[in-house]
C-alpha positions in Angstrom: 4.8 -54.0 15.3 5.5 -51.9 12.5 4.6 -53.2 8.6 7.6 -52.9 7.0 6.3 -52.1 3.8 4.6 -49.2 6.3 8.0 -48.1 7.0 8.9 -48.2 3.2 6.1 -46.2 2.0 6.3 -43.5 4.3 9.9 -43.1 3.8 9.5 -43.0 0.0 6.5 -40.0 0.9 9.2 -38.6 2.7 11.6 -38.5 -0.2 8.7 -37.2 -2.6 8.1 -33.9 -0.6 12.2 -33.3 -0.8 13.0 -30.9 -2.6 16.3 -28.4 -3.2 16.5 -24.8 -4.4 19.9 -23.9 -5.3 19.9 -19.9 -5.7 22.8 -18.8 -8.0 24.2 -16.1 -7.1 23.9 -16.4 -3.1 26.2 -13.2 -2.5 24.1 -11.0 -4.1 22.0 -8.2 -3.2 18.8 -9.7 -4.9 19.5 -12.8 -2.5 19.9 -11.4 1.0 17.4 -8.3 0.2 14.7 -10.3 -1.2 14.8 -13.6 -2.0 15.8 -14.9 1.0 13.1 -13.0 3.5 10.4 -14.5 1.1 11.4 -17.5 1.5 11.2 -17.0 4.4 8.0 -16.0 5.0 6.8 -18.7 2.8 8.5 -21.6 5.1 6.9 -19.7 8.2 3.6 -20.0 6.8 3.9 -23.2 4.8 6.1 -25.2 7.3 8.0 -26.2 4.3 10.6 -28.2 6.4 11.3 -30.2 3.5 13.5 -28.2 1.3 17.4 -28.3 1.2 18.8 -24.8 0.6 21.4 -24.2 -1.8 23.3 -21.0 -2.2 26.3 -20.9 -4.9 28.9 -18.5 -6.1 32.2 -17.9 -7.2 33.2 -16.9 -3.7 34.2 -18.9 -1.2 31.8 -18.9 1.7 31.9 -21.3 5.1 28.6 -23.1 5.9 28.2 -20.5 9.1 28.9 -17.4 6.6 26.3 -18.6 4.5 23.7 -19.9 6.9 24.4 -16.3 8.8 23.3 -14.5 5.7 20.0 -17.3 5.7 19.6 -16.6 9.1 19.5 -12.6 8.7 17.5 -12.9 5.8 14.9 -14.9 7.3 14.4 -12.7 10.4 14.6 -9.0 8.4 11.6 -10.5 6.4 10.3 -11.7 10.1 10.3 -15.5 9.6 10.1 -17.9 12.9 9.2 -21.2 13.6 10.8 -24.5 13.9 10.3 -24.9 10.1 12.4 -21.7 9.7 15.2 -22.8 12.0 15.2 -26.3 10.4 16.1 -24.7 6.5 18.6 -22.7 8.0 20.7 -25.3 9.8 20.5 -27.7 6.8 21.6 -24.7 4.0 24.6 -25.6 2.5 26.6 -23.6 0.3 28.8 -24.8 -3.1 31.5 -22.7 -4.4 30.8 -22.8 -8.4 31.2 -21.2 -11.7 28.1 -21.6 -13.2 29.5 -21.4 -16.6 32.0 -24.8 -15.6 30.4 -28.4 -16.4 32.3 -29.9 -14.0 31.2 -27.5 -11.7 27.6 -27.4 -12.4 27.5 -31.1 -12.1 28.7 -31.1 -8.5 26.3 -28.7 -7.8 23.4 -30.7 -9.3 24.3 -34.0 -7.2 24.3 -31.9 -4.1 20.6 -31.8 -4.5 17.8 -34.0 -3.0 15.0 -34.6 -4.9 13.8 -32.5 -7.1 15.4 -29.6 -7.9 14.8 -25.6 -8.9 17.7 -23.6 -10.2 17.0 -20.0 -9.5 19.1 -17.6 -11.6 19.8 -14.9 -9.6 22.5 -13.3 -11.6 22.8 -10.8 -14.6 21.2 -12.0 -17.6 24.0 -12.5 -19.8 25.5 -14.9 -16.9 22.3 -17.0 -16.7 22.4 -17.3 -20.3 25.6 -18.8 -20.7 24.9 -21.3 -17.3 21.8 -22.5 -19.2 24.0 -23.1 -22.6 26.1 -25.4 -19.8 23.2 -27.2 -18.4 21.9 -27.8 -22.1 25.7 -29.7 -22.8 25.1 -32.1 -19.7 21.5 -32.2 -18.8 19.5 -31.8 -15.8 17.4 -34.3 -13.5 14.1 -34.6 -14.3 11.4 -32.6 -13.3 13.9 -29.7 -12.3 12.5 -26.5 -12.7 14.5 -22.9 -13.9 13.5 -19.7 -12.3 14.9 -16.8 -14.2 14.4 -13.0 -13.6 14.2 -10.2 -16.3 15.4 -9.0 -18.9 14.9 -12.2 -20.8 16.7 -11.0 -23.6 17.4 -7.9 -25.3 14.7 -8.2 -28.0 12.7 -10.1 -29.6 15.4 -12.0 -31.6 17.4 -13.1 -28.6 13.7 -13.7 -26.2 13.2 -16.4 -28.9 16.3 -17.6 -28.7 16.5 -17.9 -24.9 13.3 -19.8 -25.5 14.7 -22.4 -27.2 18.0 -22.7 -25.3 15.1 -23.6 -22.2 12.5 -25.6 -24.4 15.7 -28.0 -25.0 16.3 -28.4 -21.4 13.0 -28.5 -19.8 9.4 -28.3 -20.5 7.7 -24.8 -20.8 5.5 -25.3 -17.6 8.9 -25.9 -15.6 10.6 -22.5 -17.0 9.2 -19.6 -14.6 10.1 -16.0 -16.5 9.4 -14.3 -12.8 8.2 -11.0 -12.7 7.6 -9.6 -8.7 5.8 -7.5 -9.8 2.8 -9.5 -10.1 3.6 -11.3 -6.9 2.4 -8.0 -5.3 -0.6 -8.3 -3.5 -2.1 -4.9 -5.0 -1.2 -5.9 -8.6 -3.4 -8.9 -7.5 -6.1 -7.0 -6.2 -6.3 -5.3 -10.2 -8.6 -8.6 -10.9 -10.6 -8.6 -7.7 -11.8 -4.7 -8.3 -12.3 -5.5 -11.9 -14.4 -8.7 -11.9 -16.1 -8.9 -8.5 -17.4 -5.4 -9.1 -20.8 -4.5 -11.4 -20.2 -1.4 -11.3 -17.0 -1.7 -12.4 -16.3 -3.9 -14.8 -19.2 -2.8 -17.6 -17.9 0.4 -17.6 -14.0 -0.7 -18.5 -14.8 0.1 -22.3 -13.7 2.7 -24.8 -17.1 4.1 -24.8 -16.3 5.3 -20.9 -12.6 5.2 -20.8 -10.8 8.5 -21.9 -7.5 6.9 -20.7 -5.1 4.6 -18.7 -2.5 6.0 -17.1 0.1 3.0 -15.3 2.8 4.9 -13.6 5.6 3.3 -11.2 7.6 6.8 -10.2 10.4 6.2 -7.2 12.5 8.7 -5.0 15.5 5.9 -5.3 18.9 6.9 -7.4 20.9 4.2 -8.6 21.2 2.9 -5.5 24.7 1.0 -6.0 23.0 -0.7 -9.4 25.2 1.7 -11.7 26.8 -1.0 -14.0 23.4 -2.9 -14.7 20.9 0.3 -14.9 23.2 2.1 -17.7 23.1 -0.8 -20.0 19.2 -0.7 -19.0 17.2 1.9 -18.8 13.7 3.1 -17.3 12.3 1.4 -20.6 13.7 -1.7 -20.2 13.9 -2.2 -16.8 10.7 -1.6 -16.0 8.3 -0.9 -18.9 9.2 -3.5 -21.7 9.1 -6.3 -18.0 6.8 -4.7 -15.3 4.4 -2.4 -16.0 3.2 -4.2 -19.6 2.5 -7.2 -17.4 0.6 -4.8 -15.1 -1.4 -3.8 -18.3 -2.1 -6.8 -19.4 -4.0 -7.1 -16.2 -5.9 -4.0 -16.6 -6.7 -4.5 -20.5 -7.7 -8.3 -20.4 -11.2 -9.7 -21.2 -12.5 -11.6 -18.5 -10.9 -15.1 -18.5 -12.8 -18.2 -18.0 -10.8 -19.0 -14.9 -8.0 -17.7 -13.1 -6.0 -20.8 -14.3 -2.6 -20.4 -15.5 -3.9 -21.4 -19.2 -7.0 -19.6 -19.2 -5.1 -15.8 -17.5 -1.9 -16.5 -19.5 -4.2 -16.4 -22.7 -5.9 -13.5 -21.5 -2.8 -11.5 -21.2 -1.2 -12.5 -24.2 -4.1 -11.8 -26.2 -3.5 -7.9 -25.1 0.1 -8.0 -25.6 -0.4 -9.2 -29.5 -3.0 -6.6 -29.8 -0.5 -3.4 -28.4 1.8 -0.9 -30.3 2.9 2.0 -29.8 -0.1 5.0 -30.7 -0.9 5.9 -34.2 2.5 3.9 -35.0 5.0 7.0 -34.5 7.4 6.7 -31.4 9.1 10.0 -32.1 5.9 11.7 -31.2 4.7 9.3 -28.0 7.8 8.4 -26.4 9.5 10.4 -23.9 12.8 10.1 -22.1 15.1 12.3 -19.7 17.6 11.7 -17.3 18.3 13.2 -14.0 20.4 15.9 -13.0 21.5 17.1 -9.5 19.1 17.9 -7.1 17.6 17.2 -3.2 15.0 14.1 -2.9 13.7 13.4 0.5 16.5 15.3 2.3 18.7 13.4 0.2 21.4 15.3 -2.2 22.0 13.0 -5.4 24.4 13.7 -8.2 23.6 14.3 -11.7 23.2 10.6 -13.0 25.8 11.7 -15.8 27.8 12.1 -12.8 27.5 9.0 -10.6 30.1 6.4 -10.0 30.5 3.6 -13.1 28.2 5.8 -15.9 29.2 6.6 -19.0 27.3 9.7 -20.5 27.9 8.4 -23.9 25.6 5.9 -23.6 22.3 8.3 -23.3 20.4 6.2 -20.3 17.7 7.5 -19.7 15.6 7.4 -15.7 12.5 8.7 -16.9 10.3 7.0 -20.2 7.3 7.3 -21.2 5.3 5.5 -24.0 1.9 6.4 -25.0 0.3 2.9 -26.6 -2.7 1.9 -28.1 -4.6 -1.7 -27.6 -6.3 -2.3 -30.3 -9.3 -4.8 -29.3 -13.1 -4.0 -29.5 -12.6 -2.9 -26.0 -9.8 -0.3 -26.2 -9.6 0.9 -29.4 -8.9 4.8 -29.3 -7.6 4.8 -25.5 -4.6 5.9 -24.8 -2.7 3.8 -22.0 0.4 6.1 -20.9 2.7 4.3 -19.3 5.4 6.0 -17.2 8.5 5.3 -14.6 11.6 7.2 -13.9 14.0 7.6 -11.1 14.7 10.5 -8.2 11.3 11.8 -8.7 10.3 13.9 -5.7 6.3 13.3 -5.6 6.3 10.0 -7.2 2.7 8.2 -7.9 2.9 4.4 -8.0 -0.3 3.6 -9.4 -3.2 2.8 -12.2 -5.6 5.5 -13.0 -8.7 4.9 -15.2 -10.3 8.2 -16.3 -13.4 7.8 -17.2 -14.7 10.3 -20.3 -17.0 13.5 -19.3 -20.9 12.3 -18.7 -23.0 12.3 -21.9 -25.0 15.3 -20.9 -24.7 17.8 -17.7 -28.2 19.5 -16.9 -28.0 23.3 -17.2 -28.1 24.8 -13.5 -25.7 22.1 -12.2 -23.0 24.0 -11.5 -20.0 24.3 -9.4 -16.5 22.5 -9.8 -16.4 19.3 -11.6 -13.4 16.8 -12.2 -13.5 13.5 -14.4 -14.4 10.4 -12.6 -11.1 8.2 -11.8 -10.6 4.8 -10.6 -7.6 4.8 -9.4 -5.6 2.0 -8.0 -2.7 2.4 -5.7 0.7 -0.1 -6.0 2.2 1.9 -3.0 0.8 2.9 -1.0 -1.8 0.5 -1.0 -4.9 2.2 -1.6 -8.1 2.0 -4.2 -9.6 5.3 -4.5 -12.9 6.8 -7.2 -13.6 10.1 -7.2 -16.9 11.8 -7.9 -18.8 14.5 -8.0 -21.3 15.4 -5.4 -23.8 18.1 -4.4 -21.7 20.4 -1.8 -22.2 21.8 1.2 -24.8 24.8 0.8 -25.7 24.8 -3.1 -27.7 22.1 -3.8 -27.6 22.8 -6.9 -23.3 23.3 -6.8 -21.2 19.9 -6.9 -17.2 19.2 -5.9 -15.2 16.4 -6.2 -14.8 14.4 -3.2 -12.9 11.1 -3.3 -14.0 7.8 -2.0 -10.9 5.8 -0.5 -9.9 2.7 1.1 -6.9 0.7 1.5 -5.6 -2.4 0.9 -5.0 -5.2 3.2 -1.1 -6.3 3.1 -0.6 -9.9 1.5 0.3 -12.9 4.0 3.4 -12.9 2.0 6.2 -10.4 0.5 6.3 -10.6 -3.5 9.3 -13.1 -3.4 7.5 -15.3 -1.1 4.2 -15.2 -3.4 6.8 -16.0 -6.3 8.4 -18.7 -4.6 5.2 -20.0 -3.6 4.3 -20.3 -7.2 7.6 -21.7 -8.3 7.9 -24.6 -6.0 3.9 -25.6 -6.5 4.5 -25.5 -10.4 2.2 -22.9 -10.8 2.7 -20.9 -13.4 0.2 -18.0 -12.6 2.6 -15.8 -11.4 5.6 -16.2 -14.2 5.6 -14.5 -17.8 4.9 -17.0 -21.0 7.5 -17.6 -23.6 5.1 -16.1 -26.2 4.6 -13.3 -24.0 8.4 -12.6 -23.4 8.8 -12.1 -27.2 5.9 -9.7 -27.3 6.4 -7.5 -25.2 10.0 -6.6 -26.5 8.2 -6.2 -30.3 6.1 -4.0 -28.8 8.8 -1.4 -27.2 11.0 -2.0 -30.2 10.1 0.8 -32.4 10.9 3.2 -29.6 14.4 1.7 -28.5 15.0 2.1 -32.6 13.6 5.6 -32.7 15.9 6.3 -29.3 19.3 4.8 -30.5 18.8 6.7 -33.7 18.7 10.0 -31.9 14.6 10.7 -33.4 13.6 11.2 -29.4 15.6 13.7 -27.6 16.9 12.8 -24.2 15.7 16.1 -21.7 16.9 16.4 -18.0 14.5 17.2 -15.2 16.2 18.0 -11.6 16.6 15.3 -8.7 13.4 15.4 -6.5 11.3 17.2 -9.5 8.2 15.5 -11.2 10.2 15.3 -14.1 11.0 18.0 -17.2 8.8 21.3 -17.1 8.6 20.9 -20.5 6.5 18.2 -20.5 2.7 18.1 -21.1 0.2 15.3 -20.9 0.7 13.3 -24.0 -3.0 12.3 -25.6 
């Protein structure tokens, strides 16, 4: 027979592992393209059978509309398994304004256990839901999941801070950024510290410079209204790719530990301006005009549906900035990303400075040494110089390559992983969110102020001819 304080105990084990994500803004692109496939893939691996599923919107939406879109999700990010089929018979959607109290309090009692808010919606929106939640609470333990911009500088990151600090602690506010949910971006700490021969030589004494570029064939892509109150600074410099330095710049943390890397990476964001102080002379920006990319025609971006050329967006930046540790000091990192670029290079490339002294009667051709690490496709690569065929005394570069293995998950589903085993590995600090709009700062002033001029390069083009390799 059965204990019934057995029975009892189990149950309440049961209750413990329940959990809810309510995703706001279920009708969105974000949602179906990528949130929902890694979840996905997170449940298929995971078996995470215990989690209600949420969705929300202004819309109306039956439970079969919504658990369709689940459904679709799940499989285009190639989720099975009776774990999988469990979530999507049990989603539920809400209709909701986010911004209503009576509303978000309905939605909050539709939960089970504890509960994670995911914010997929325009930032301004997600602001104005939290300045709800902060009028009539939340459960304990429930956790906010928030995606970038947070904020539009550093006055309103601090602010945004607060608005959160008063609502939850700071280890249940996850500032995501995908980006370091990619496998590769990962990888950035496994080639630096499990290599000898790679991590003594990461200095300014053998660094000439950093080069972190994220360069895409993609338009606008149906994001018109969002990307020309952005911008290729802030959308992905200011967010991504100073993350992605951080991980390239760091000292060597004690552990891996959310403490022990989040320190890390802060400590290079506090450290980083723009170089020699002057954004007018390291900053670049340009926008597209028309032009072919991949067989593709695309309008000028002046031109596309829902821009206004007033506003001078630009889909090309570039920022030249210094890190100024004992490490670093007098290497340039350039960091780079723009739009409809017909070559694009998604990568980090350490060049390493010329060798100390060349023996006279080595000759032949000779290129710098570069470590270069590849965000897609997913390659590491170093090239050398070796003796060539023939010569003995001739050397050519040659490059020594490999590539990645893929992650067992898609960057939402490492992201998600994070968020729902409250780590915070994977999610950008609250000091850290402040910094790294300081940092970019002086270049949005020197932009706004018309000090930068705003070039044009053609659709499916590397970017303006004009253009040489900043220092």
């Amino acid at each position: 027979m059965t204990n019934p304080s057995d029975t009892q105990a189990g149950t309440g084990s049961d209750q413990d592992r329940r959990q809810t994500l309510v995703i706001m803004g279920a009708r969105g692109d974000l949602t179906s393209r990528l949130l929902l496939p890694g979840l996905g893939g997170l449940i298929a691996e995971s078996s995470l059978r215990d989690l209600v599923l949420i969705g929300t919107g202004r819309g109306s939406w039956s439970q079969d509309e919504w658990q369709s879109v689940v459904s679709d999700s799940f499989a285009a990010g190639k989720a099975e398994g009776d774990a999988v089929d469990a979530v999507v018979r049990s989603a539920r959607y809400v209709r909701a304004d986010v911004t209503d109290e009576d509303d978000l309090r309905s939605l909050l009692s539709a939960g089970e256990g504890r509960i994670t808010l995911y914010f997929a919606l325009p930032s301004a929106a997600a602001v104005k839901a939290c300045e709800v939640l902060a009028r009539i609470g939340v459960p304990e333990g429930t956790r906010l999941v928030l995606e970038k911009p947070f904020g539009v500088d550093a006055g309103s990151a601090r602010d945004l801070n607060e608005l959160l600090h008063g609502l939850v602690p700071e280890d249940h506010v996850h500032r995501v950024d995908h980006f370091l949910g990619m496998s590769t971006v990962l990888n950035i700490l496994g080639i630096r510290f499990a290599n000898r021969v790679v991590e003594p030589l990461l200095t300014s004494e053998h660094v000439a410079a950093v080069d972190i570029l994220f360069e895409e064939t993609l338009g606008l892509e149906g994001r018109a209204a969002f990307y020309d109150a952005t911008g290729a600074l802030r959308d992905m410099i200011q967010s991504h790719l100073l993350q992605v330095m951080t991980l390239v710049a760091m000292l060597p943390p004690a552990t891996l530990d959310p403490p022990d890397l989040g320190d890390a990476k802060a400590q290079v964001l506090r450290a980083t301006r723009v170089w020699d102080d002057d954004p007018e002379r390291y900053s670049r920006r340009a926008r597209y005009t028309a032009g072919d990319v991949g067989g593709k025609s695309l309008p000028s971006y002046a031109d596309e549906d829902g821009i206004d050329p007033a506003q001078q967006t630009e889909t090309l930046a570039e920022v030249v900035f210094a890190v100024d540790t004992w490490r670093w000091s007098g290497v340039p990192f350039r960091v780079r990303s723009g739009k409809a670029i017909g070559s694009p290079r998604q990568e980090v490339t350490v060049t390493f400075r010329d060798p100390q002294h060349v023996p006279a009667g080595l000759g032949g051709e000779r290129e710098p040494n570069r470590l270069t690490i590849g965000l897609g496709p997913r390659t590491v690569g170093l090239d050398i110089n070796i003796n060539g065929a023939g010569d003995p005394f001739s050397t050519s570069p040659v490059t020594l390559d490999t590539d990645f293995g893929a992650g067992e998950l898609l960057e939402y589903g490492e992201v998600l992983k994070s968020v729902l085993n409250d780590e915070t590995s994977l999610s950008v600090r609250d000091d850290m969110s402040v910094e790294s709009w300081r940092i970019v700062q002086p270049v949005l002033d020197a932009w706004s102020e018309g000090r930068v001029p705003l070039d044009e390069y053609r659709a499916g083009t590397a970017g303006p001819e004009s253009w040489g390799l900043l220092p």
